[in-house]
Backbone bond lengths (Angstrom), bond angles and torsions (degrees), N, CA, C in turn:
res aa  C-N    CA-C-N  psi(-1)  N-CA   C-N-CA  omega(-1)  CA-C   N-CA-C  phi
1 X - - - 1.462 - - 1.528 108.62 -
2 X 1.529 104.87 116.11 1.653 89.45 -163.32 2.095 98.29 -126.79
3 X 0.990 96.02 23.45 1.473 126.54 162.80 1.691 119.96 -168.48
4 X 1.341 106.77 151.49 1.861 111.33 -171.54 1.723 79.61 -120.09
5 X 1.587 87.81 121.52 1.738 108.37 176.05 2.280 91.02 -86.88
6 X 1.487 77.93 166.44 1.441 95.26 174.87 1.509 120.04 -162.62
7 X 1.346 131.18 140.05 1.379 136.25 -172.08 1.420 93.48 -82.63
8 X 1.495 109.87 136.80 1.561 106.13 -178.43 1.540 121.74 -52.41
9 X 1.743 113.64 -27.41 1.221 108.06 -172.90 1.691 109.39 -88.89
10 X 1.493 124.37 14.34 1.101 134.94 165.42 1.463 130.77 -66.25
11 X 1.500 94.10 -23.40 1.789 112.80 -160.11 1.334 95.48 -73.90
12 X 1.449 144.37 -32.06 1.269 151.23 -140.17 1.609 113.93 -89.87
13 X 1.648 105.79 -20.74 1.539 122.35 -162.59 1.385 109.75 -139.43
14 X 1.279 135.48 135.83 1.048 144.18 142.00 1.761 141.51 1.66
15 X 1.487 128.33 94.02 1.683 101.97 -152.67 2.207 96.50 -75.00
16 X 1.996 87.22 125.30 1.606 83.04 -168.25 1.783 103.81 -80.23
17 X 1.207 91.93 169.99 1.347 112.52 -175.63 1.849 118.99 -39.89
18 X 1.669 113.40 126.00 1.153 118.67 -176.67 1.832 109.26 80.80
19 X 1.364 122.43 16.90 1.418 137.24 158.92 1.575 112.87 -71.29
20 X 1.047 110.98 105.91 2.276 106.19 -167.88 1.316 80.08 -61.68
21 X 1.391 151.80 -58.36 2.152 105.76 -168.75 1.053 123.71 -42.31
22 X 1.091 112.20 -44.08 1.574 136.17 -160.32 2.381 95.80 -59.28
23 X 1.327 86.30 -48.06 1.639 106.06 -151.74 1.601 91.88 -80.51
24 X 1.672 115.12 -22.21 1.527 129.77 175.19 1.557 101.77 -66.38
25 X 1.400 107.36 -68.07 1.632 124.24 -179.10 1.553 103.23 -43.32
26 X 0.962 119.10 -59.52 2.089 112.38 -155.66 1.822 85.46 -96.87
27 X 1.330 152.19 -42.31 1.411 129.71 177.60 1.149 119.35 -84.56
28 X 1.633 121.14 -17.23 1.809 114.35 -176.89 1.207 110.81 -87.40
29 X 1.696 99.08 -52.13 1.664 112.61 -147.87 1.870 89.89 -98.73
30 X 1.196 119.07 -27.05 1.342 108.90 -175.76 1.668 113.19 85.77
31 X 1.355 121.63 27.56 0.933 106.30 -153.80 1.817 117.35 -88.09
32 X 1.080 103.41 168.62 1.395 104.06 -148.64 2.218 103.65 -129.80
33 X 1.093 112.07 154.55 1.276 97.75 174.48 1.327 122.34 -58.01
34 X 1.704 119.68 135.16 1.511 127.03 -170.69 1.089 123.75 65.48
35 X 1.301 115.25 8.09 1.768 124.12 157.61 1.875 119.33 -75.57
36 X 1.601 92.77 129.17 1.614 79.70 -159.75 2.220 90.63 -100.40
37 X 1.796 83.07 171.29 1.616 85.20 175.45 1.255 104.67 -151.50
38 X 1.203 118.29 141.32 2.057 133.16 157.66 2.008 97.26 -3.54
39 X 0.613 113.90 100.16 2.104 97.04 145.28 1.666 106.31 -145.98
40 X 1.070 79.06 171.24 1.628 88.89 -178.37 1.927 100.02 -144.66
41 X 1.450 105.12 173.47 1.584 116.80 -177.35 1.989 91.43 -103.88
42 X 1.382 107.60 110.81 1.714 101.41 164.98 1.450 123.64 -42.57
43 X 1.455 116.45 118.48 1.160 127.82 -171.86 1.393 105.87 70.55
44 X 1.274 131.59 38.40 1.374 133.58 177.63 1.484 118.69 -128.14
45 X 1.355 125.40 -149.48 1.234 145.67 97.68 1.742 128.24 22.47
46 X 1.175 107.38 124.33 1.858 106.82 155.79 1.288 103.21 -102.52
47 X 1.043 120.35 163.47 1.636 143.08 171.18 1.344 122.43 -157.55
48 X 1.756 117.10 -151.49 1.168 123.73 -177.47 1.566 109.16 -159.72
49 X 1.126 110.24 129.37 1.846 105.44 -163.02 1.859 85.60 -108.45
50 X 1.550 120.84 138.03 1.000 142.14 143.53 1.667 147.23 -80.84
51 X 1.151 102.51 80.11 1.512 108.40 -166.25 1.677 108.67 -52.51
52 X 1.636 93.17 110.94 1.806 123.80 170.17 1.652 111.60 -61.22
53 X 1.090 92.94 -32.58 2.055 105.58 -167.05 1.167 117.64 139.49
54 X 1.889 107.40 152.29 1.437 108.95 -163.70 1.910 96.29 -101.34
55 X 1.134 134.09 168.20 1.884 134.39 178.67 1.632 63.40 -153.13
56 X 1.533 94.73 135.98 1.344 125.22 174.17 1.969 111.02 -5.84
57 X 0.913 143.04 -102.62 1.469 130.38 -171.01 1.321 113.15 -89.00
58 X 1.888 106.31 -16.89 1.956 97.15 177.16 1.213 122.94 -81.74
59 X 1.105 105.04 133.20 1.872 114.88 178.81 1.698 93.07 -80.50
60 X 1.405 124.86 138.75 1.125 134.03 177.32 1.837 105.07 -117.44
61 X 1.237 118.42 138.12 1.969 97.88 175.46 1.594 82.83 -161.95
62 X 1.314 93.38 171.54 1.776 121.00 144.94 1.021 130.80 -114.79
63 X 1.347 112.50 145.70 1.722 123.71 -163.83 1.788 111.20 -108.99
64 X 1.214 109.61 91.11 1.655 97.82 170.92 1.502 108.96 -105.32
65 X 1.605 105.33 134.83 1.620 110.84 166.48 1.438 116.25 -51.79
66 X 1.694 98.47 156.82 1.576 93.83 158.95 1.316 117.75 -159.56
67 X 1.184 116.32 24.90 1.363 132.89 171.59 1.204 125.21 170.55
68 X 1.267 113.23 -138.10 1.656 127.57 165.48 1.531 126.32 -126.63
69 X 1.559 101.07 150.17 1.416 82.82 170.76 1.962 126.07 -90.68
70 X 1.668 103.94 163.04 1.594 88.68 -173.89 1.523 114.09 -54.43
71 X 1.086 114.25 146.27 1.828 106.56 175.27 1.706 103.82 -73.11
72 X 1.381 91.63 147.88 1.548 106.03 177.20 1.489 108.34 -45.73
73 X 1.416 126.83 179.34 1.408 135.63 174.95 1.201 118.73 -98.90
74 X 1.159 135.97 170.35 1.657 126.84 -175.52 1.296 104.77 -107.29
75 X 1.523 116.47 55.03 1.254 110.60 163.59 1.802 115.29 -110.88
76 X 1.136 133.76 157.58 1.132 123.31 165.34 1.693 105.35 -150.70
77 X 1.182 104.23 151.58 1.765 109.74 -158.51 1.475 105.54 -120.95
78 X 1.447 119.90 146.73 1.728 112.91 171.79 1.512 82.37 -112.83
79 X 1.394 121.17 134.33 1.405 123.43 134.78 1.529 121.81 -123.07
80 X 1.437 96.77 155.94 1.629 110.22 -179.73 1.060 90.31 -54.87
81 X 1.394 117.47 162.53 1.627 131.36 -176.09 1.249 96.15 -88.91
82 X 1.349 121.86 126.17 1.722 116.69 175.98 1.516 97.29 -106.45
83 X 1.531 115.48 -175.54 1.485 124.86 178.60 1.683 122.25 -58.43
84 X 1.047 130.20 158.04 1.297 121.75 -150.73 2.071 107.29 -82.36
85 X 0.849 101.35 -11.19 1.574 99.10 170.41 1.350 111.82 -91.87
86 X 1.388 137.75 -8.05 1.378 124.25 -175.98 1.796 79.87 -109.17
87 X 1.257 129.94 -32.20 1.408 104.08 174.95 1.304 120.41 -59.82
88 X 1.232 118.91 -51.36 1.726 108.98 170.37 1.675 118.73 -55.39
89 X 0.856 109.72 0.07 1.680 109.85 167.81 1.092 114.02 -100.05
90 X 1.401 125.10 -38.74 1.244 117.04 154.51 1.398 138.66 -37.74
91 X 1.507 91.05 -60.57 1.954 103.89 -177.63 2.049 98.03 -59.71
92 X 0.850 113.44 -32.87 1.323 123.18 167.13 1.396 123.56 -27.00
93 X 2.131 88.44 -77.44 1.586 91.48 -174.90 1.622 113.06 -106.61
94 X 1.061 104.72 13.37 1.349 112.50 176.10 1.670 108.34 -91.89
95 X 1.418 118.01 -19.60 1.410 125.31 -177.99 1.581 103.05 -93.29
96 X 1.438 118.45 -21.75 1.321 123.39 -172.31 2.142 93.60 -97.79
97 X 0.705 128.14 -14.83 1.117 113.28 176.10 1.603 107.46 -112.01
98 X 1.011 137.92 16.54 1.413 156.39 136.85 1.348 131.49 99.19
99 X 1.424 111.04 38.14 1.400 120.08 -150.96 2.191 83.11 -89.89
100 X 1.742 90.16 154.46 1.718 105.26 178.73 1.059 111.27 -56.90
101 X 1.368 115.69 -59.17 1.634 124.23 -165.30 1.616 112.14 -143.48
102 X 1.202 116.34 170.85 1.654 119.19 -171.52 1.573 100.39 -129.36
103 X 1.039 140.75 110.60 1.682 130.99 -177.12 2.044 88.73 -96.55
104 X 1.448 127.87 141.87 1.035 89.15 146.72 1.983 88.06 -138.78
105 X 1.493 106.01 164.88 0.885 119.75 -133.13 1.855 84.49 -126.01
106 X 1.406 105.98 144.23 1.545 110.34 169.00 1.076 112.92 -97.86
107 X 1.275 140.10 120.22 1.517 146.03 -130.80 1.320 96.72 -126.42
108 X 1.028 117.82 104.20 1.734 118.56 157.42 1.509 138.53 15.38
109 X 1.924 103.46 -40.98 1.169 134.80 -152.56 1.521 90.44 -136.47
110 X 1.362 132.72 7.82 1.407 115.15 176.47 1.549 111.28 -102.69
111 X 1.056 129.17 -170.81 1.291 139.05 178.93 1.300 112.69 -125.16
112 X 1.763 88.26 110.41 1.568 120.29 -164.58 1.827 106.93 -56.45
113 X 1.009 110.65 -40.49 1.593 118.18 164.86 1.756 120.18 -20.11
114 X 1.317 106.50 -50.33 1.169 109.53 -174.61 1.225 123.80 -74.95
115 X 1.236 130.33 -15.11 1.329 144.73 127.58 1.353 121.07 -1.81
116 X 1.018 117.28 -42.96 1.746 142.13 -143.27 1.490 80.16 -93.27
117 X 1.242 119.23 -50.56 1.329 113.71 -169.80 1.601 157.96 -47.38
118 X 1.508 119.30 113.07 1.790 109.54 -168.68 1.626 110.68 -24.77
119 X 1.579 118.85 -41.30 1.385 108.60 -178.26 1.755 132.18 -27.79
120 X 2.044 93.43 -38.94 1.228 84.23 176.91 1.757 110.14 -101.30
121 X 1.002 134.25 26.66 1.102 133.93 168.31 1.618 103.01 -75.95
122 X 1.767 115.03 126.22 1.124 140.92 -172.56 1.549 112.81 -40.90
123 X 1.462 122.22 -28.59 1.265 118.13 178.64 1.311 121.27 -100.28
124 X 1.139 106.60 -13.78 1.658 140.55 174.42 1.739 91.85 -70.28
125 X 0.883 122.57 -84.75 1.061 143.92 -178.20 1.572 107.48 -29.11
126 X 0.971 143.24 -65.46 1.443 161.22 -173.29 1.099 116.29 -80.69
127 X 1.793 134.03 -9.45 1.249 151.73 -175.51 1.774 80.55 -102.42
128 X 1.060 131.74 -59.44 1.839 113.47 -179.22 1.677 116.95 -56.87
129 X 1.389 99.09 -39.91 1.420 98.16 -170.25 1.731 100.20 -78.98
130 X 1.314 141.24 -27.70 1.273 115.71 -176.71 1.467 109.01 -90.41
131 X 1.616 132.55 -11.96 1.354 127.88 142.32 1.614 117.72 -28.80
132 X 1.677 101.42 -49.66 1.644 97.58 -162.66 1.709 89.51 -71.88
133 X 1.135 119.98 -57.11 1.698 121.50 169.58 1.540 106.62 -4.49
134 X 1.558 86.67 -75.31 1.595 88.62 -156.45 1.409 109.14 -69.84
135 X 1.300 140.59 -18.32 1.574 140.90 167.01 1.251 111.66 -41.00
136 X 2.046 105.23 -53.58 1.631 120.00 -164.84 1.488 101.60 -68.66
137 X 1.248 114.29 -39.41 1.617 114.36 -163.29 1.620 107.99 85.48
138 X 0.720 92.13 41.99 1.773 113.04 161.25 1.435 135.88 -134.32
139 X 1.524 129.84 172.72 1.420 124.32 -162.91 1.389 99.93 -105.57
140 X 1.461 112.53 -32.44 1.332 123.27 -158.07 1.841 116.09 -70.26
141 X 1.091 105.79 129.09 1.684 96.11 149.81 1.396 114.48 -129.71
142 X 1.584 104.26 170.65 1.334 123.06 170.29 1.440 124.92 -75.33
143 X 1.053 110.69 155.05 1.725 131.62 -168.06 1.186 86.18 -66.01
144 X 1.673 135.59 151.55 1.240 128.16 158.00 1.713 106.03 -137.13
145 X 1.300 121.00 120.70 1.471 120.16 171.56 1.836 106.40 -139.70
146 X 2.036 82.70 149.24 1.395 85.91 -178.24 1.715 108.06 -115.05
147 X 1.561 118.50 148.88 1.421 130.77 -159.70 1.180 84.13 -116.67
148 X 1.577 105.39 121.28 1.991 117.85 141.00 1.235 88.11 -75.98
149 X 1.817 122.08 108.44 1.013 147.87 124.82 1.457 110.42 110.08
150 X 1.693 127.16 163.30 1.152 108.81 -152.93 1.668 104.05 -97.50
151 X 1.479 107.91 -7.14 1.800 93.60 -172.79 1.996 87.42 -78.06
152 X 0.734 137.39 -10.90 1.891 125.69 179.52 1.550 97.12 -86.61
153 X 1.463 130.18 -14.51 1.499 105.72 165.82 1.180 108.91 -93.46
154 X 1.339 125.58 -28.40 1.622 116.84 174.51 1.330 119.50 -45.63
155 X 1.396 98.73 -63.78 1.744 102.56 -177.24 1.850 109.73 -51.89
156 X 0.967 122.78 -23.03 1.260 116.35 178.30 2.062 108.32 -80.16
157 X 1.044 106.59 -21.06 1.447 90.19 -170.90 1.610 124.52 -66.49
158 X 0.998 104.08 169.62 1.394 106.41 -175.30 1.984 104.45 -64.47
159 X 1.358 93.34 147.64 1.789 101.28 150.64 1.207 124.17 -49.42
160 X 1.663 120.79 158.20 1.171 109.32 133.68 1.440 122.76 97.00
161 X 1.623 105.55 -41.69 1.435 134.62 176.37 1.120 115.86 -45.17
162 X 1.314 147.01 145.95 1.275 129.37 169.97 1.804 100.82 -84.98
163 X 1.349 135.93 151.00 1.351 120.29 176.67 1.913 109.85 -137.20
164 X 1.355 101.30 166.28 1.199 112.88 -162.55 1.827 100.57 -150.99
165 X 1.716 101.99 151.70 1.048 116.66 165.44 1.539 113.53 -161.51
166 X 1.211 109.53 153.88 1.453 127.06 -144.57 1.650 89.48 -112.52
167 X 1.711 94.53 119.79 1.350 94.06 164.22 1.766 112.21 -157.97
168 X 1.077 124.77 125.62 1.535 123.59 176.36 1.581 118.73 -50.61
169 X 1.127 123.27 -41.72 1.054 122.78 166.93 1.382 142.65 -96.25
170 X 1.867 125.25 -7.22 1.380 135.65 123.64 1.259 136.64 -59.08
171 X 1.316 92.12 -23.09 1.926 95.88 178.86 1.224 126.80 -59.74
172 X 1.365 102.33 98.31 2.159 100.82 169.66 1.491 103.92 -79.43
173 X 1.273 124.25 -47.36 1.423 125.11 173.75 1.281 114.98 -90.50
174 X 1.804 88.06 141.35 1.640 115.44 169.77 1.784 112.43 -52.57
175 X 1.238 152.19 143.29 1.235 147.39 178.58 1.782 109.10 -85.34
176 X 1.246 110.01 -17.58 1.438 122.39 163.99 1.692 108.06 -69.89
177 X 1.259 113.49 -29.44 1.531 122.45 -146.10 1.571 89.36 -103.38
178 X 1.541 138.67 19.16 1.475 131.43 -160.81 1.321 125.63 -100.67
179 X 1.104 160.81 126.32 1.110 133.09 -168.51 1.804 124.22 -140.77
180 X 1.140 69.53 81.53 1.964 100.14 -174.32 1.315 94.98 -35.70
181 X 1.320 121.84 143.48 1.626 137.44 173.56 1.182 112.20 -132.92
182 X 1.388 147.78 -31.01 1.415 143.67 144.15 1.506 123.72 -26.59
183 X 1.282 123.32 -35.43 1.667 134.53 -158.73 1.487 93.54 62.09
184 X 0.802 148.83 47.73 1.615 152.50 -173.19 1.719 124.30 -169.07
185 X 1.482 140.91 118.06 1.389 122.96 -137.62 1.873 79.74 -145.92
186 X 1.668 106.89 130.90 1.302 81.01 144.12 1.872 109.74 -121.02
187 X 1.424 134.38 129.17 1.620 121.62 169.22 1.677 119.33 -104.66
188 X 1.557 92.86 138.12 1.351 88.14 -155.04 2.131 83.26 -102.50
189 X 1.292 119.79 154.95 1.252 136.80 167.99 1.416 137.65 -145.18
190 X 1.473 114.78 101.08 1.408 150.74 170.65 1.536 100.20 -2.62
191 X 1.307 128.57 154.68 0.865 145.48 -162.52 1.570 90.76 -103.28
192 X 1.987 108.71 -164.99 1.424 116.44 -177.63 1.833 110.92 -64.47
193 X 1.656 97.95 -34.35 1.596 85.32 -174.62 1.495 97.65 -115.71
194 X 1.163 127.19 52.36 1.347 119.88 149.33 1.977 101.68 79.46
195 X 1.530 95.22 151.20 1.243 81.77 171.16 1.850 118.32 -90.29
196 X 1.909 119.04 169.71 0.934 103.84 177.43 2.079 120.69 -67.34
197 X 1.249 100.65 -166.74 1.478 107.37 176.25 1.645 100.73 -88.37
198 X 1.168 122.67 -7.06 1.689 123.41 166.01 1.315 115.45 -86.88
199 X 1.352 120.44 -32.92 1.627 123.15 -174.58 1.790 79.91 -79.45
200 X 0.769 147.23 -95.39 1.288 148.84 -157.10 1.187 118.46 -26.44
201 X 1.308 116.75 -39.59 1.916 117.73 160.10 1.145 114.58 -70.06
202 X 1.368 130.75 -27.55 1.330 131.63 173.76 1.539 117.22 -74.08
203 X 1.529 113.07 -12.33 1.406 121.83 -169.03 1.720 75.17 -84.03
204 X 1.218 103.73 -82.00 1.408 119.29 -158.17 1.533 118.90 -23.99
205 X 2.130 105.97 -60.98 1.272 116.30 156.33 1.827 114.96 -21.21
206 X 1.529 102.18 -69.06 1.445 103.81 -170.24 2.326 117.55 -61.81
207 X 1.082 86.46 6.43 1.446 100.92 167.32 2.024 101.04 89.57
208 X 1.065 126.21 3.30 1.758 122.43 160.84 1.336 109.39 -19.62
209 X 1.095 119.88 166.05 1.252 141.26 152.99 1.827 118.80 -122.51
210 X 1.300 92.36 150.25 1.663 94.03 -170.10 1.319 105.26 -84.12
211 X 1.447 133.61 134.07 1.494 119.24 167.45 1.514 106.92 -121.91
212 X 1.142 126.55 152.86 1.393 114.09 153.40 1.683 109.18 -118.32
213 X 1.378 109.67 172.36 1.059 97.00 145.81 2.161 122.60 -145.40
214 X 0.959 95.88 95.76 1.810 108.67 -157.21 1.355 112.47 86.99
215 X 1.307 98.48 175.55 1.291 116.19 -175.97 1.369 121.76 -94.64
216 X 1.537 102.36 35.30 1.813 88.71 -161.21 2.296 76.64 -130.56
217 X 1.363 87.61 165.50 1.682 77.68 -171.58 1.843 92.37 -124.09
218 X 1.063 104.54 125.37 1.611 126.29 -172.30 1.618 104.50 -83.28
219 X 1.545 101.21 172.54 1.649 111.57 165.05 1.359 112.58 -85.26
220 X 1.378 99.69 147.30 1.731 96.02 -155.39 1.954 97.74 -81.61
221 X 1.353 111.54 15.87 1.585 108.62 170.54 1.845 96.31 -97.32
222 X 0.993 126.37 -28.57 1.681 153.77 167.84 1.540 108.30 -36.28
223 X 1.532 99.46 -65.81 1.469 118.40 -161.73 1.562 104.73 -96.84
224 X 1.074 118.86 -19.95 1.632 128.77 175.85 1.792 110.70 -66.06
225 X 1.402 98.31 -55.10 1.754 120.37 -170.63 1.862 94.72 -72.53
226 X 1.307 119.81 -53.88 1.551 131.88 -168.19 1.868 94.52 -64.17
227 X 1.345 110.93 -61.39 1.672 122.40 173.03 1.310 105.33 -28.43
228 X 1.382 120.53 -70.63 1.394 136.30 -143.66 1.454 93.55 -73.44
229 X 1.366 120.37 -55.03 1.206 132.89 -164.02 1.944 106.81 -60.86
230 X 0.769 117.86 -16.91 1.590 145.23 -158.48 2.003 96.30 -98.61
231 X 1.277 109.07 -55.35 1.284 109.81 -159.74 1.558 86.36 -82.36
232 X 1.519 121.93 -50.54 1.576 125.16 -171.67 1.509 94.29 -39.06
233 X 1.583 105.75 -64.55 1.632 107.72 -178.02 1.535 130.15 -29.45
234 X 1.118 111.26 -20.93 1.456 118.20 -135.44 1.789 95.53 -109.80
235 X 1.869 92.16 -45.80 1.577 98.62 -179.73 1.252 117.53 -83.46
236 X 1.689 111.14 2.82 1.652 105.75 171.51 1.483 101.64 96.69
237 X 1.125 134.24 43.01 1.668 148.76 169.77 1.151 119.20 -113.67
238 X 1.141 114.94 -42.38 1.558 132.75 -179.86 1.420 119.23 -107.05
């Protein structure tokens, strides 16, 4: 935790007893009266909270601003919906490495089951992404929505974008070898069994580009984080 996020109407009160900042502050950091630390307001602001004093489990502090946080990156990603533990790792490190938004998409070829899953329950959901927050040291997160099916995430994407999708067996181009001209990327990445030979005309139709990168075919939490990191590279972010 390399910032403690906070809801603005949080700042006003004490974190009470059995609150994990609170349980972060007095067992990680040790913290002590007038020791200051990273926080920020979610979707806000960075700052710095000043610990007032601890009364048995409440952390007591003050919160002064002190800037902003960096704005997200202009990346945004479609992935097939994979199983519900590599999605929470995703929203994780995909929020900690700073991408806008996350589309993920129910893929033809995925397993509708996972659906079912707390992952996407709204609080579920937002408990991964302010983990990835607090790793990056930022306030910000990304938009996150999920598409029954991939022509309803297309139509939603942005203009303009230059876009990409990762595939071993469409790929004429290297994903090292790319050269984004928008400053803006969207890459889309296949689920466990790949996408079908229909999502792939529909990528193409919608103007994608094929990337690969080797010949070896990764986990699509693997090729998402390695992808992203590749295109960030490419537009001068990384």
């Amino acid at each position: 935790m390399n910032i403690i996020l906070f809801e603005e109407e949080e700042l006003s009160r004490p974190l009470p007893p059995g609150d994990p900042r609170g349980l972060h502050l007095r067992k990680v950091l040790h913290a002590r009266r007038g020791d200051g630390f990273a926080a920020g307001i979610v979707g806000g602001g960075i700052g710095e909270i000043v610990i007032q004093g601890i009364q048995g489990d409440e952390v007591f502090f003050r919160y002064t601003p002190r800037g902003e946080a960096p704005p997200l990156l202009p990346l945004e990603l479609i992935v097939g919906a994979p199983r519900p533990l590599v999605t929470r790792r995703l929203l994780k490190d995909l929020t900690s490495l700073g991408a806008r938004a996350l589309h993920f998409v129910t893929a033809e070829l995925g397993e509708k089951s996972y659906l079912q899953s707390r992952v996407w329950e709204q609080e579920e959901r937002r408990r991964s992404l302010l983990e990835g927050a607090q790793q990056a040291g930022t306030t910000l997160l990304p938009q996150v929505r999920l598409h029954h099916g991939l022509e309803a995430c297309l139509a939603e994407l942005p203009r303009d974008w230059d876009r990409f999708v990762l595939d071993p067996q469409r790929g004429e181009l290297s994903a090292g070898r790319c050269r984004p001209r928008a400053g803006s990327a969207v890459l889309a990445v296949g689920p466990e069994r790949g996408w079908t030979d229909r999502e792939l005309d529909l990528f193409s139709a919608a103007g994608f580009v094929f990337l690969r990168m080797g010949e070896r075919i990764l986990r699509t939490e693997s090729a998402a984080l390695v992808g992203a990191s590749i295109i960030l590279s490419r537009m001068g972010f990384l």
